[in-house]
N, C-alpha and C positions, 0 to 999 in steps of 0.2 A: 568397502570403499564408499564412500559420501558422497551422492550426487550434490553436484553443484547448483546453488541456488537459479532458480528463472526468478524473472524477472515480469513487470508488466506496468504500462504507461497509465498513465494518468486518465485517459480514454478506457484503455481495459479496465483500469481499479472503478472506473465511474460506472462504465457498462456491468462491472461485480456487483454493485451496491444499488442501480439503477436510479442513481446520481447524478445533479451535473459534475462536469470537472472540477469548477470552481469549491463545490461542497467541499470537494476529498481533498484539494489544497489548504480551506479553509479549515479541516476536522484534524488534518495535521498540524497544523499552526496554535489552535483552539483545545484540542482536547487529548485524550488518551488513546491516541490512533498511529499507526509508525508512520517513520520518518522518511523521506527519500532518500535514495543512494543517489549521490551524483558518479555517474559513469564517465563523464566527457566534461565540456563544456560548458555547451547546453544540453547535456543528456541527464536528467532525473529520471530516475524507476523505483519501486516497491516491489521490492523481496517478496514472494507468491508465502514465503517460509515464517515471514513475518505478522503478511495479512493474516493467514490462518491461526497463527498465534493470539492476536487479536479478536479474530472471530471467537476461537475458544474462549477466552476472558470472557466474552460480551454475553456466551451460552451459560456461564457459569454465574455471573451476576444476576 
């Protein structure tokens, strides 16, 4: 069975990268970094499943 994705706010993704917030809004907008999930609203998050995907790319580059 397949754990279901977590998630993590724009504060944890910045506190990951030791960033501000605005960076990881920007690096999604700007570059080859994933995208938000909108959950709600006003609720955006990033896939934990996603970043690490990314991180891989970035180790392999």
């Amino acid at each position: 069975m397949h754990e279901p994705s977590k998630y993590l706010t724009d504060r944890q993704v910045a506190e990951r990268y030791a960033v501000h917030r605005n960076t990881i809004h920007r690096w999604a907008r700007e570059r080859d970094f994933p995208k938000s999930v909108k959950l709600g609203d006003n609720c955006k998050r990033w896939r934990i499943d996603d970043l690490e995907n990314w991180e891989a790319r970035q180790e392999v580059a």
